[in-house]
GUPA-580676 format. One record per residue (C-alpha): x, y negated, z negated. Coordinates in steps of 0.05 Angstrom, whole numbers, plus 5000, padded with zeros to 4 digits. Layout:
XYZ
...
//
This chain:
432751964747
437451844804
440652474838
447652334860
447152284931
442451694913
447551384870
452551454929
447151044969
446950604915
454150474907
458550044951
464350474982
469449974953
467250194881
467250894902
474050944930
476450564870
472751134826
475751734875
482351474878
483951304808
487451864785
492051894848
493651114833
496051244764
500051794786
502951324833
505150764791
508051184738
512851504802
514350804816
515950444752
523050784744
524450544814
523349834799
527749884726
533350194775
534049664820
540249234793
543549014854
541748754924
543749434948
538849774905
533049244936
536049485009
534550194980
527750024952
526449605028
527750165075
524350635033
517350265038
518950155111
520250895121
512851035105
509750315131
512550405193
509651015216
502950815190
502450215215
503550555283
497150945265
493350355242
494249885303
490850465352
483950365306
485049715271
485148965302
482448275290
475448375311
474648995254
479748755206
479347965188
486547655200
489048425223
494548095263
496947685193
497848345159
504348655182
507948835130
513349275170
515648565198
515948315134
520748935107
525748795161
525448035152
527748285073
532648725095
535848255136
537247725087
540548235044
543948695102
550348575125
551348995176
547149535223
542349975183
539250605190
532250745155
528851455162
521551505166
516651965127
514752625151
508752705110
505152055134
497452325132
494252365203
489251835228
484152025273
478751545275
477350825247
474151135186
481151455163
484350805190
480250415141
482050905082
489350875089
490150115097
487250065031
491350324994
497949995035
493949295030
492049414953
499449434942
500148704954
496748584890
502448754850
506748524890
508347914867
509048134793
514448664815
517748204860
519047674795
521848254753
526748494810
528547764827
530947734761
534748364752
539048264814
538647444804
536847234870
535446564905
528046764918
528946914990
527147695013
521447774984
516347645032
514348365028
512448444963
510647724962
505947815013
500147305015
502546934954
497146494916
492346774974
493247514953
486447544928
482347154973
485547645031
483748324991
477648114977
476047895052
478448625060
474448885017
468148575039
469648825111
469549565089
463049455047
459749055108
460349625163
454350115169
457550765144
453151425138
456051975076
460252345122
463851635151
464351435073
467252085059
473452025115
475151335082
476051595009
479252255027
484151725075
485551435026
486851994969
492452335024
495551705038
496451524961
498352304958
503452255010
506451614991
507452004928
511652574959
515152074999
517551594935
520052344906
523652574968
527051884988
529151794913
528452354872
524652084817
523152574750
522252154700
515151864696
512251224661
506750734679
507450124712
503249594698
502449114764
495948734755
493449144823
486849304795
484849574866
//
């Protein structure tokens, strides 16, 4: 019979941090769902915008000191901060100010680096479902969503090019370890940030197709 540390072994890490992070990700979609219901005008979108840039932002800051286009294929095509201000601009009529997240989790080596942009990139998966429901409750012209947009058709082909570059680097237990428990405090934190920027209570599940 296999012990566990063999199953580990066994295991790629992107099925593990799916396993380890499941709980967290439910928890997180049933914070988000009343957010998207709320959104009725473009004013509630700005809202919803400046919110995911207030936590994007500053981890995206992290991400670029570990993270590049030699360790992360098409790094440099993934910048989803840009895209939040391209979003907010078509909707913004005049100067903005967005605060950032104090509870962003700390990145300290590649490892961590890999862990949070999982769960920031796994986003994008859902993305486009949430962006059709929103587009309809503010009836828009289909421009600012590039964010949630993201890759369009190629949403999948990207995650799973991300995907495969986590499960192709050499990792020992303890290196696997920092990516899952990256990625547990930055689904965590996002958490406490959707609560503090919006005060959500009331809790439901979303269902976005993410399936990361």
């Amino acid at each position: 019979m296999l012990n566990i540390l063999s199953l580990k072994k066994i295991m790629a890490i992107t099925e593990r941090l799916r396993a380890a992070t499941k709980p967290i990700h439910i928890q997180l979609d049933h914070a988000f769902y009343p957010m998207i219901q709320q959104v009725k005008s473009t004013a509630d979108y700005l809202e919803l915008l400046k919110m995911f840039y207030g936590f994007y932002q500053p981890m995206y800051e992290q991400l670029d000191q570990y993270l590049n286009d030699q360790v992360v294929n098409a790094w440099s095509q993934r910048r989803k901060p840009s895209w939040i201000t391209d979003d907010i601009d078509v909707f913004a009529s005049a100067s903005y100010y967005i605060k950032s997240s104090n509870t962003i989790p700390t990145i300290n080596n590649i490892y961590e680096a890999l862990g949070a942009f999982y769960v920031l990139e796994g986003a994008s998966m859902g993305g486009t479902i949430i962006s059709k429901k929103i587009a309809e409750q503010i009836i828009n012209d289909g421009r600012g969503f590039s964010f949630l947009n993201a890759y369009n058709k190629e949403n999948p082909i990207m995650w799973n090019k991300f995907l495969n570059t986590i499960d192709n680097i050499p990792l020992n237990e303890e290196q696997q370890e920092e990516i899952i428990n990256a990625a547990k405090n930055t689904f965590i934190t996002f958490h406490h940030w959707i609560n503090q920027a919006h005060g959500i209570s009331k809790r439901q599940q979303l269902s976005t197709g993410a399936g990361y």
